[in-house]
Steps between C-alpha positions, in 0.01 A plus 500: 500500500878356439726418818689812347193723535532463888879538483458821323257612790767416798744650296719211602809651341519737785521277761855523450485815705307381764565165633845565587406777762317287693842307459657766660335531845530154492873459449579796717311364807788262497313196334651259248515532122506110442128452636180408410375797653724744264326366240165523673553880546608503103134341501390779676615746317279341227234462658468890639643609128212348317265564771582912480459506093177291503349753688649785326392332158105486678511839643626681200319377238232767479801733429731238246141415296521842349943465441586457214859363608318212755247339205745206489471472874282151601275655708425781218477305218279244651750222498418465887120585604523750799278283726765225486764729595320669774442095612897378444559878686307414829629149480864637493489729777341226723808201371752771516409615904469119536779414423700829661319377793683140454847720429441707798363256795794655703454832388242663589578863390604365155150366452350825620718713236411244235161591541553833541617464112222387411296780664671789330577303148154444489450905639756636214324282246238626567528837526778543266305715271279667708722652779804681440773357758355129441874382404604560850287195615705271217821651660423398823375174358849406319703647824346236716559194295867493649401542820254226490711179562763689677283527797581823646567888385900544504664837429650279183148342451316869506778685271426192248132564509569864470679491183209218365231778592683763318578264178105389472411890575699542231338258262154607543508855528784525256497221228116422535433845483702557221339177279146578634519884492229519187291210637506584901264699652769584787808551460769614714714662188180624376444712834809632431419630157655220273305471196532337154467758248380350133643713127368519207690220370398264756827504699450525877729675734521435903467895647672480826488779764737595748338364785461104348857573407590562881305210613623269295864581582435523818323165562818364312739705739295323830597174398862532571454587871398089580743377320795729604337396877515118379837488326695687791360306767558155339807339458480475121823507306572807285487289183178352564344856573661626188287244359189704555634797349442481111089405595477787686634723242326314286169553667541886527596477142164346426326827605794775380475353157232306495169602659608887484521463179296767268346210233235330666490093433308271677704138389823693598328688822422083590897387413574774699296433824603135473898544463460689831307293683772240376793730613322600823548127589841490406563758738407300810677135378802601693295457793515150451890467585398565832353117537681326210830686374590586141307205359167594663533821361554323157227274533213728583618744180532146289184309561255775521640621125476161387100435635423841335663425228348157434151601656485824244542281213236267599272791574555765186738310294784729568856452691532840643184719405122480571160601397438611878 
């Protein structure tokens, strides 16, 4: 058991996309950027990140013992006994409401939605492959985290969650449907009569159906209505929300040439899920002009490429790409 087993388990690379939305309630409810407590939120955002994978690492493991994709995983391989992670688990969800509670001494409904999180993360873990709609408690669990040192629900603060429920309902009933769809014992797609269909040469193809074609397009289609609601009713420059453009395209790209795709692949079904999650973020960093201007903008697409980047390679030896 190697310091890089556990950072395998927190799946520190992804922090990236997670620390800086607790930044962003921060920053919005008017607070400063140069302060210790933007980096305590930062801390946060750790804190809750590894939190939320520990327990999805504990809870799923019945399920990733028998994947053949996951056998390099620490907690399947036996790099990281279970009973120590179910102890470093308990001890992280009591240090990370410990120290919300030190974040949030004057905020009483942030501490409430921070445990809140923890409620339904620990609900969608796990039920995740036992009941069918399970990703709608780790939507509501990634809309909140905004919300959480901001204070206070805001039309701005809700249409923000709104677009963070619809890009984690996304994720799970989309991408981890798609990676897990031979594995899972409930699947969304699956309902919806997506199969994988095996030839005689061993080639696999992803049979799609009308209806998981209509979902999925139309779970992409929902996420423009926040963010046509948060772009009009900020005052964000033109050039800055023409910034958020090519992701976007990008991300529906992802699933019109990528998931809907007739060869099934698992590795590129994972590259896949990961470059949107990446581009979903993108999406939202012009938020950050509201509080900082251009260079905030810059700095929260900058530094959270940068820790991925560095974190991925100390995790799974790669810049860009990831045994996930």
């Amino acid at each position: 058991m190697t310091a890089r087993d556990w950072a395998q388990l927190f799946r520190l690379q992804t922090v990236a996309l997670i620390s800086p939305l607790f930044c962003l309630g921060y920053l919005l409810a008017g607070n400063p950027f140069f302060s210790w407590r933007m980096l305590a939120w930062w801390g946060m955002g750790i804190l809750w990140h590894i939190t939320g994978f520990t327990m999805n690492n504990f809870f799923d493991y019945s399920t990733d013992y028998y994947d053949p994709a996951k056998r390099h995983h620490p907690h399947v391989s036996g790099a990281i006994p279970m009973k120590e992670i179910w102890e470093v688990l308990i001890a992280l969800i009591v240090i990370s409401l410990l120290y919300g509670r030190l974040l949030l001494r004057n905020n009483s409904l942030g501490f409430v939605l921070l445990i809140i999180t923890v409620v339904t993360g620990f609900l969608y873990n796990l039920l995740s492959k036992r009941f069918l709609l399970a990703p709608i408690f780790i939507g509501l669990t990634y809309a909140l985290v905004p919300l959480i040192p901001f204070g206070r629900p805001t039309p701005v603060m809700l249409a923000i969650s709104a677009y963070l429920f619809l890009y984690l309902f996304v994720q799970t009933s989309v991408n981890g449907s798609l990676k897990d769809i031979d594995v899972d014992p409930v699947s969304i797609l699956r309902t919806l009569g997506v199969s994988i269909r095996t030839w005689s040469d061993n080639s696999q193809t992803l049979e799609l159906t009308t209806r998981a074609r209509i979902y999925v397009h139309g779970l992409m289609a929902l996420h423009i209505l926040p963010l046509w609601y948060l772009y009009s009713h900020l005052a964000i420059p033109i050039g800055v929300i023409a910034f958020a453009i090519p992701p976007f395209v990008g991300s529906w790209a992802v699933f019109k040439f990528g998931h809907m795709k007739k060869e099934w692949d698992r590795d590129k079904i994972l590259r896949y899920g990961g470059a949107h999650g990446a581009l979903a973020y993108f999406v939202l960093t012009p938020i950050f002009y509201v509080p900082l201007g251009v260079w905030g903008v810059a700095f929260f697409v900058a530094v959270p490429m940068l820790w991925f980047m560095v974190f991925n390679r100390i995790c799974w030896d790669a810049t860009i790409g990831a045994k996930i």
